[in-house]
N, C-alpha and C positions, 0 to 999 in steps of 0.2 A: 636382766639389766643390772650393773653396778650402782650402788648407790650414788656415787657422783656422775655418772651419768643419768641417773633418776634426778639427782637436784638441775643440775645443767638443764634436762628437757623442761621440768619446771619453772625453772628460771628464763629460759626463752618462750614456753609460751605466755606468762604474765606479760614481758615486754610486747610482745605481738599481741596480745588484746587491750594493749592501749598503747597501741602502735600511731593511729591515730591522736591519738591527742596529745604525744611525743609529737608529732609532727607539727601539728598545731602549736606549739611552745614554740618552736625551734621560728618556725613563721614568724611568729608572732613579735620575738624580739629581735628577729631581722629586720622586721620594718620601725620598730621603736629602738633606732642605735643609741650608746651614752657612751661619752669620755669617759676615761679611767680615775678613780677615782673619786664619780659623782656617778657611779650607776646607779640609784639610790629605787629606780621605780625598776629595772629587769632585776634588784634582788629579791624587791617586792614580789617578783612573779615566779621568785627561785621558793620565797616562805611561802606562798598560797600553796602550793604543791605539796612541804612538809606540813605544812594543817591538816589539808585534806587528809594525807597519810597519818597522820599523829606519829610524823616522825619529830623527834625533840631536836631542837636547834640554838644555835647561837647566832643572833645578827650582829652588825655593825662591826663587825673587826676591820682593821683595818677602813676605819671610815666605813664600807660599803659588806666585806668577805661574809658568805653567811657557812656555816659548819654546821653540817647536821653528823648526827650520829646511829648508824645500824650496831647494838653489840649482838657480838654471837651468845653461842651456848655454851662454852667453856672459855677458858683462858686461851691466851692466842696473838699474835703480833695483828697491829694495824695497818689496815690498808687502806687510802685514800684514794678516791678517784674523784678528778678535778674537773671544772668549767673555769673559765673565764669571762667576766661580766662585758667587759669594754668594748667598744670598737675602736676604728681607726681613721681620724681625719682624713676624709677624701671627697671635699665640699661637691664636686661634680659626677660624685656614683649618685646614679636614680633612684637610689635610698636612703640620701644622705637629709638627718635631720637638718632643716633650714635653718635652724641656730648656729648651732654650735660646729656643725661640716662633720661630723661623727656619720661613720656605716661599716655596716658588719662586710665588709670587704678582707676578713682575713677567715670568718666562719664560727668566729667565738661564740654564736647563737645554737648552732648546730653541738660545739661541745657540752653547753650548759644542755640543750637536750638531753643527749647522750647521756651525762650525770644523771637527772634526775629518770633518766629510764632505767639507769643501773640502781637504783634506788626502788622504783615500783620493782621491779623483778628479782631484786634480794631480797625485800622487805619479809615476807612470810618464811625463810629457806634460812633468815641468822640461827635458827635455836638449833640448828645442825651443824653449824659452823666453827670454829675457835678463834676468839679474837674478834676485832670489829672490823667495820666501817665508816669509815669517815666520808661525807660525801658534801666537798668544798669547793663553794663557787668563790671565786680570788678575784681581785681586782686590780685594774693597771698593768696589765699584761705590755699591752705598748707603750713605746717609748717615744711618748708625744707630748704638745700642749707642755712644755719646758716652763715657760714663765713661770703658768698655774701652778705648776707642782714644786716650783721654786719658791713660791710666795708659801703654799702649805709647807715646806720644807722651812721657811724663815721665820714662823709664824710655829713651828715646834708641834705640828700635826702629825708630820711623818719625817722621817729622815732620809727614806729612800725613793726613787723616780718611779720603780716597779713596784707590784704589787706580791710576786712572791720574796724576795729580798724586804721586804717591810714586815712582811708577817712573819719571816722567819726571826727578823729581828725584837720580833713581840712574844715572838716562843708559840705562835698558833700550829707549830709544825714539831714540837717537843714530842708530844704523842703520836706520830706516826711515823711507821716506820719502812714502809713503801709505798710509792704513789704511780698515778697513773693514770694520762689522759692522750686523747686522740684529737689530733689535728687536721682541717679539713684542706685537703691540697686541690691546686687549679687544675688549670684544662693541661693534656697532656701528661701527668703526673699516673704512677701504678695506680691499678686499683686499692692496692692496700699496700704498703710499705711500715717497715720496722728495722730501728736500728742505726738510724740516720742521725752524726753529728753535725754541731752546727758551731760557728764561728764566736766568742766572745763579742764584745763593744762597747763604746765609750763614746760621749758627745764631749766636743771641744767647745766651747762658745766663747768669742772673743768681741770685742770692746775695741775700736780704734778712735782715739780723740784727737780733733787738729785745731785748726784755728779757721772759722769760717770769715770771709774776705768777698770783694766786690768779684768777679767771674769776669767781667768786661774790661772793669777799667783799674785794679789793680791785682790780679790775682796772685800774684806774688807774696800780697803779703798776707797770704792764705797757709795753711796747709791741711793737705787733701786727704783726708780718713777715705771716704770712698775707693781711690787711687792705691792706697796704701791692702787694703781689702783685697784687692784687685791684684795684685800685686803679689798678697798671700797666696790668691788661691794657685796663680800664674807658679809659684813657688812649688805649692801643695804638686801640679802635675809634673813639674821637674823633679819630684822625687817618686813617680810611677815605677820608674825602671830601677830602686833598689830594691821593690818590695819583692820578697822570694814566691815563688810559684808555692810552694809547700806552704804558705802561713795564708794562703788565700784572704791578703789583705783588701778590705775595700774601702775607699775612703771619698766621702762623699759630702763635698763642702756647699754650703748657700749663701749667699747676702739673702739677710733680713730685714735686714733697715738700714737706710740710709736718711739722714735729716740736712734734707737741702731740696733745694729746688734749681734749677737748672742757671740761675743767672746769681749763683754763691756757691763759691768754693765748701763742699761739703765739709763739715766742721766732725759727724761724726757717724761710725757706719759701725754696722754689727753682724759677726759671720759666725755660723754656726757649723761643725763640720763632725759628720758621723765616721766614727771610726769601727771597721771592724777588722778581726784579725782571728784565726785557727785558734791558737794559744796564748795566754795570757802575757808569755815572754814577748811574742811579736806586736799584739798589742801596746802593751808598755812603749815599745822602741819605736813602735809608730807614733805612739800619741809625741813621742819626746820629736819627732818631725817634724808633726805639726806645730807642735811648740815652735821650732827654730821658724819657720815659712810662716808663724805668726809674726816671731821677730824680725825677723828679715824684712816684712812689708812696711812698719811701723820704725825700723830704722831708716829705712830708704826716705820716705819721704819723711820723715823727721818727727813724730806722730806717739802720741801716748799709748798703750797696749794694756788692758786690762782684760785674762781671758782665764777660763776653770775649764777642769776638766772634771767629766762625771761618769764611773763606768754605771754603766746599764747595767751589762749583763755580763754571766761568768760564761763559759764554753761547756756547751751540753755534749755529755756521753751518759749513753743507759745502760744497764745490764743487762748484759746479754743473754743471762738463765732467763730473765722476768720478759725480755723480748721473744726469745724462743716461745714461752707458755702465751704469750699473745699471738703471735703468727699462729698457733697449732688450733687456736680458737677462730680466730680469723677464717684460718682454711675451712671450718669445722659448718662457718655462716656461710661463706661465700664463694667458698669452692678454690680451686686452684691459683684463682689471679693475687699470688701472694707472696712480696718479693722481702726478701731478707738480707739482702746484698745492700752493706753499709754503704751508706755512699755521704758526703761531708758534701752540707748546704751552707752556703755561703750567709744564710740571713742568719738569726740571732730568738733566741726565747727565755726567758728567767727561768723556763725549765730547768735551764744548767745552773742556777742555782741552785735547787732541791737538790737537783744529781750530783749537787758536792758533798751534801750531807748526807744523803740515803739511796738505796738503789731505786732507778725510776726508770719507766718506758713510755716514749711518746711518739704511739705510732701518726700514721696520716692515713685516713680513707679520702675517697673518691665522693661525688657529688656535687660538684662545683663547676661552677664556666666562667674563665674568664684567668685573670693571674692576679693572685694576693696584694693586697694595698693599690689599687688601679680600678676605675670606675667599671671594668668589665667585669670584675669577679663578683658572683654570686652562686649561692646556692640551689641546684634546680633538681634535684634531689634527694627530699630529705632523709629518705628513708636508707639512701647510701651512707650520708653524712651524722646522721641521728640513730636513729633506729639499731642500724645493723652495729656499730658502736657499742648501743648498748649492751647488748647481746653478748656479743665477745668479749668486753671488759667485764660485765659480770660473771660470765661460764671461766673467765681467767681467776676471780676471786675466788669460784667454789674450788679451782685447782690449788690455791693457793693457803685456802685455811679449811679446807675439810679434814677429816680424822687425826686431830690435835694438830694441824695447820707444819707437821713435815717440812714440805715444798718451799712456803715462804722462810723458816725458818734457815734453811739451807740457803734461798737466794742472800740472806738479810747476815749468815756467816759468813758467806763468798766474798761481799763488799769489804772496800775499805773499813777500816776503824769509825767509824762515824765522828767527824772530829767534834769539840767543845765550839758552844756557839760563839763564847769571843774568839774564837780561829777566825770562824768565818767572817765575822764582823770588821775585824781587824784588817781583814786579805780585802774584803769592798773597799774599806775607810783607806787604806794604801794606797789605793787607783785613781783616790782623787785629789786635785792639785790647784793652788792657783799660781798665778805670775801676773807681773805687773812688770813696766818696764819706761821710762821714761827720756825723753829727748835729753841729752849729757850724761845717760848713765853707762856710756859704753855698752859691751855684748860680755854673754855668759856664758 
């Protein structure tokens, strides 16, 4: 037997003698879900794990991101492998905490497993290794609870809505130089899939002000923010049929508030509208749509328009070497059901922000019932979703830094230039916008 296939068997059987209690974890903060950005008590249960281990860590980044560290035995580039703290407001999944409407309805319980099982199962195997390990649970993965993270945002706690775009903006990602996590997909979905992009997005949130007025007996000399909203959105679907097949736009508006009650002219309504889009260019020129279908509504009925845009997220692509070395791991756990065929998913992940700066792979296993952000989806097993995860992401690490770490070195020259972090700073801070527009100002 080869040496790295000596560490590989090693390293798989540690995670399968605490196979259980991987699974246990992964349980555990499925049923205790937290918003992003306040998971303060699942990273508690990320540090009891590194105690136990005496693995060394760093808590509190990013408000909640806890960083542990595995170094190897020689010099060697780093490699991360990620969880995510948060879940995802879906007040009526039957796990959803009664406060706050947070449930692990997208699986992010199941990836924080899978971390810290790639963590028991390298632990003993770094002094063979070159280079380290980073093993980073990140916070605010979703892009939810807007207010909240506007108010933290105004209040000079963070700057950005996500959680890996915040940290990168703090340089918690300076040191590492490939990353790596697995996403738990619904019912219907391959057993293992790699290599799958995903669409950019941006939230538009707009502000209509009018003049609120008697409803019955003079509503004229009202004007109707509600209406004018209404009117937006009516806008927003007349511009369905320019958006191109190729930019796999999707655009997806809500009334949030409206302040009136049924017998006065709504004085003032608020729509918030997600945008997503393949690439960055089509996003732009959608969001610049919305913009006009916000004007449009707000000039029609005569109405004040105060509205920001915010992008989310950048457009995930990973490499394709660092994707290959996962699938061949994958095959290696779980046999043949292992699909490589890229295929472009319409939803959205700050993954693709890492994947702008360093080469990344975020495959998806199997283990789940139900479909993502919908009170059906859960995880019903974990040992698909967790377990075997770990497995394969660590047997990908010993490929990737064993005998003076070759492999990664080669995936990590293939990438792009790794650009300077004000690039990247700069290319978010460009995407977002505001307008204001008032009754006599004409159009623009």
């Amino acid at each position: 037997m080869s040496i790295k296939a000596d560490l590989k068997q090693r390293v798989r059987a540690e995670i399968e003698a605490h196979a259980d209690e991987i699974i246990a974890f992964s349980d555990a903060v499925m049923r205790h879900p937290e918003p992003g950005y306040a998971e303060y008590a699942t990273a508690e249960r990320v540090t009891a794990w590194w105690d136990r281990l005496g693995v060394p860590y760093q808590a509190g980044i990013g408000r909640t991101g806890v960083k542990a560290r595995l170094p190897g035995g020689g010099d060697g580039p780093t490699v991360a492998i990620l969880g995510e703290l948060d879940a995802v407001p879906v007040p009526d999944h039957p796990l959803a905490d009664p406060e706050t409407g947070a449930a692990h309805a997208c699986g992010h319980h199941a990836q924080l497993a899978a971390m810290v099982g790639v963590g028991i199962g390298l632990r003993n195997v770094m002094p063979e290794l070159s280079g380290s390990v980073v093993l980073f649970a990140v916070p605010a993965e979703e892009f939810a609870e807007i207010d909240r993270r506007l108010a933290l945002r105004d209040r000079r706690e963070i700057e950005f809505p996500v959680g890996k775009a915040e940290l990168l903006r703090l340089n918690a990602f300076d040191d590492i130089d490939l990353a790596m996590q697995v996403h738990t997909a619904g019912s219907g979905a391959p057993r293992f899939s790699v290599g799958d992009t995903t669409n950019a997005g941006a939230l538009v949130r707009a502000r209509f002000l009018g003049q609120a007025a008697h409803a019955g007996s003079r509503p004229w000399d009202g004007r109707n923010a509600f209406k004018a909203a209404t009117l937006a959105v009516q806008a927003l679907d007349a511009q369905r049929e320019t958006f191109a097949d190729r930019d796999t736009v999707r655009v997806n508006p809500v009334l949030t508030q409206v302040d009136a009650v049924p017998g006065v002219v709504p004085a003032s309504a608020r729509l918030e509208v997600l945008v997503r889009a393949r690439t960055l260019d089509a996003l732009r020129e959608t969001c610049g749509k919305v913009e006009r279908a916000l004007r449009a509504g707000a000039l029609a009925l005569d109405v004040s328009l105060e509205s920001e845009t915010l992008l989310a997220y950048l457009p995930l692509s990973s490499a394709p070497s660092l994707d290959a070395l996962v699938a061949a791991n994958a095959e290696a756990v779980i046999g043949s059901a292992v699909r490589t065929t890229r295929r472009h998913l319409t939803a959205c992940t700050d993954m693709g922000d890492l994947g702008y700066v360093m080469p990344v792979s975020h495959p998806y296993s199997s283990g789940a019932v139900g479909q993502a952000h919908s009170p059906s989806f859960q995880v019903t097993d974990h040992r698909e979703a967790a377990v075997e995860p770990a497995v394969y992401l660590a047997m990908t690490v010993v490929d990737l830094l064993i005998a003076g770490a070759p492999v990664a070195r080669r995936i990590i020259a293939e990438a792009k230039p790794r650009p300077p972090l004000r690039e990247y700073l700069a290319l978010r801070r460009s995407l977002n916008s505001r307008i204001s527009w008032a009754p006599g100002q004409g159009v623009s």
